[in-house]
FIZA-74677 format. One line per 5 residues: their letters; for each residue x, y, z of N, C-alpha, C. Coordinates in steps of 0.2 Angstrom, whole numbers, plus 5000, padded with zeros to 4 digits. Atoms other than C-alpha are relative to their C-alpha. Layout:
A = X/Y/Z/X/Y/Z/X/Y/Z | ... $
***
This chain:
XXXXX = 4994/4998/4998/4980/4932/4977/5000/5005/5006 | 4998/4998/4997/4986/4941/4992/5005/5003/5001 | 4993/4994/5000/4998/4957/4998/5002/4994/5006 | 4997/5004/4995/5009/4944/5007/5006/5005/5002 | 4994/4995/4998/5023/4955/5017/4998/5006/4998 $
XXXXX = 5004/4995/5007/5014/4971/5008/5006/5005/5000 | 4996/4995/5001/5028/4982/5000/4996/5006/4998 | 5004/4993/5003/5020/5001/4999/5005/5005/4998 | 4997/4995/5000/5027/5015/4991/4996/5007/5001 | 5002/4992/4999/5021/5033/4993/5004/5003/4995 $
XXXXX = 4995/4996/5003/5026/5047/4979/4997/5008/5002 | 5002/4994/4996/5026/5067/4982/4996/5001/4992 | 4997/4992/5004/5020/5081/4970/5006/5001/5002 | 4994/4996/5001/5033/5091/4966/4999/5004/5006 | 5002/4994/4996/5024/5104/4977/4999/4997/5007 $
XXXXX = 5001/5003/4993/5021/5092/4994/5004/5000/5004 | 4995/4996/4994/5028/5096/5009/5001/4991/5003 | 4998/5007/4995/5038/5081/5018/4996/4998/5004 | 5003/5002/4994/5029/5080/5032/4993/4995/4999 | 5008/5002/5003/5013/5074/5020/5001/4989/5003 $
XXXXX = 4998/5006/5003/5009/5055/5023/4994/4997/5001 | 5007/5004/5004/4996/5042/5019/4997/4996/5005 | 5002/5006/4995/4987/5031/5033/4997/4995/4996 | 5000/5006/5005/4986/5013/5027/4997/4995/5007 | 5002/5003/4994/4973/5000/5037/4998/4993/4994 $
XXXXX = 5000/5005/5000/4973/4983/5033/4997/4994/5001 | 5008/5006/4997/4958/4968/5030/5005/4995/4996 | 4999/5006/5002/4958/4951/5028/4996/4999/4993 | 5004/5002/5005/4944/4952/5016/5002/5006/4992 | 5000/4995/5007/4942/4959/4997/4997/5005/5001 $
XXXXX = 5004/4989/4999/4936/4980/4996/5001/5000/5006 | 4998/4997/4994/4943/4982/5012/4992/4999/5004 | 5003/5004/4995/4930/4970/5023/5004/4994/5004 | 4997/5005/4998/4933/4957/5036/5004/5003/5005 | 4997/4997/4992/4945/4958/5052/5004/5003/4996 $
XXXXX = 4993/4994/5002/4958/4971/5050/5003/4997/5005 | 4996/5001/4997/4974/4969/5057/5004/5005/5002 | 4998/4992/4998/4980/4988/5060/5001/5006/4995 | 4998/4997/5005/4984/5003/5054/5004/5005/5001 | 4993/4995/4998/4999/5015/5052/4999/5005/4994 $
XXXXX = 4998/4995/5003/5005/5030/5044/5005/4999/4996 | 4994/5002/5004/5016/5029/5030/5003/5007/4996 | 4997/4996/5001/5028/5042/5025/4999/5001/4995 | 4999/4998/5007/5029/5050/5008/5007/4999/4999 | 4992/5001/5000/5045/5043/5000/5000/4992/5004 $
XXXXX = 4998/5005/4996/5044/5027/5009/4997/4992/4995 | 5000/5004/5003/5048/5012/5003/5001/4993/5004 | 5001/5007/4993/5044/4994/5016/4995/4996/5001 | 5005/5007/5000/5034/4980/5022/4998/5003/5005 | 5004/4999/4995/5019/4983/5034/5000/4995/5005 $
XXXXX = 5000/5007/4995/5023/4968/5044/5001/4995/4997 | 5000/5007/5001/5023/4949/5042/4994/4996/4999 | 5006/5005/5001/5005/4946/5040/5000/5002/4991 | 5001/4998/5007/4996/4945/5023/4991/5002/5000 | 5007/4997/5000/4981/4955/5017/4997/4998/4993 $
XXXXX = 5004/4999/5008/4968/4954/5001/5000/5005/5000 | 5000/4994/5002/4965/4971/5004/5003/5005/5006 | 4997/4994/4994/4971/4989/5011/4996/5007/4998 | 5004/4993/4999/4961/5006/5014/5007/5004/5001 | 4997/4995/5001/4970/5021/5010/4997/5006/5000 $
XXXXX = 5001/4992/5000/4971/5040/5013/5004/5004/5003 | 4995/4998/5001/4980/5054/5011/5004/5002/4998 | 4993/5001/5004/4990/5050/4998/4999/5005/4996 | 5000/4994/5003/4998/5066/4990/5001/4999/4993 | 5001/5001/5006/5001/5059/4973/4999/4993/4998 $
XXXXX = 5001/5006/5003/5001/5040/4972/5003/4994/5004 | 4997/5007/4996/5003/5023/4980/5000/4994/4997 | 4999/5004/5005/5010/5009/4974/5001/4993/5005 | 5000/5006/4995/5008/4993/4980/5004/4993/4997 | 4995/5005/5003/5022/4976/4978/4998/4994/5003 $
XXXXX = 5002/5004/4997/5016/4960/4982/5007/4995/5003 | 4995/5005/4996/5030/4949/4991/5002/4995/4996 | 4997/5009/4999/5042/4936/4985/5004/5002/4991 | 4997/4998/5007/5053/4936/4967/5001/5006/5001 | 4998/4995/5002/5057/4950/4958/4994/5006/5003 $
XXXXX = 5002/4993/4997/5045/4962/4967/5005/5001/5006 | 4999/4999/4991/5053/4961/4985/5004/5010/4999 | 4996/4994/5000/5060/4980/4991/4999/5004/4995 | 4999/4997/5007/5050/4988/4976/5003/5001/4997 | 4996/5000/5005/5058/4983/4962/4994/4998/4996 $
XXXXX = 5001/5005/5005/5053/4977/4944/4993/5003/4999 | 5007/4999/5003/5035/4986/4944/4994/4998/5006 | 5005/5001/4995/5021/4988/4956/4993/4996/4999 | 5006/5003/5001/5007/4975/4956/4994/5005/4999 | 5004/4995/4998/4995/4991/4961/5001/5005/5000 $
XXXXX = 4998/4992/5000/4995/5010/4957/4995/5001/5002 | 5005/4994/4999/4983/5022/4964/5002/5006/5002 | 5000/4992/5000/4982/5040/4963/4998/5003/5006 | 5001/4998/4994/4979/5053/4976/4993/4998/5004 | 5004/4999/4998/4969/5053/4988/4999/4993/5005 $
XXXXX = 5000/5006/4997/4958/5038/4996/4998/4996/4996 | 5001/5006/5007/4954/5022/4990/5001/4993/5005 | 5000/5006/4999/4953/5004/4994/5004/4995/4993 | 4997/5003/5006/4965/4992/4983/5000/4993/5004 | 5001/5005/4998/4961/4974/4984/5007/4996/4996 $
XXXX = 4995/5003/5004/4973/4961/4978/4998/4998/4993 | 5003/5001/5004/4975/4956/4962/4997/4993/5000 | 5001/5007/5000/4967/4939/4955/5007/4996/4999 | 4996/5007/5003/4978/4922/4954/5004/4999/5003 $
***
């Protein structure tokens, strides 16, 4: 499977300052290999789509308490219904799931 459209959330601690936010870089490949396609900063609190392409995996950092990642299409679209992928602060690489 694939983050097709990737919906990302970002959440605060209680104690993180707004300004805090998470930089998100985008492969083609699984464990974040393979061409990349860019990478942005994503706000705490932000709830949206990285663009129009689709990714197997995304490199993450930064994040103040946790990131949630929605795979496109049905009942995920605009994070709803439960996040296909949670990770905790920090960094990290989250591949898609299988299937």
């Amino acid at each position: 499977m694939q983050f097709n459209v990737v919906f990302i959330t970002t959440a605060l601690l209680a104690s993180a300052s707004l300004a805090m936010s998470a930089t998100v870089t985008v492969f083609a490949g699984a464990d974040c290999t393979g061409s990349q396609s860019g990478s942005t900063n994503v706000p705490t609190g932000f709830c949206g789509t990285l663009g129009s392409s689709s990714a197997k995996s995304i490199r993450y950092s930064g994040v103040p308490s946790q990131i949630q990642f929605y795979i496109s299409g049905g009942g995920h679209d605009n994070c709803t219904n439960g996040a296909s992928l949670t990770r905790g602060a920090g960094s990290g690489c989250a591949t898609a799931p299988a299937g």
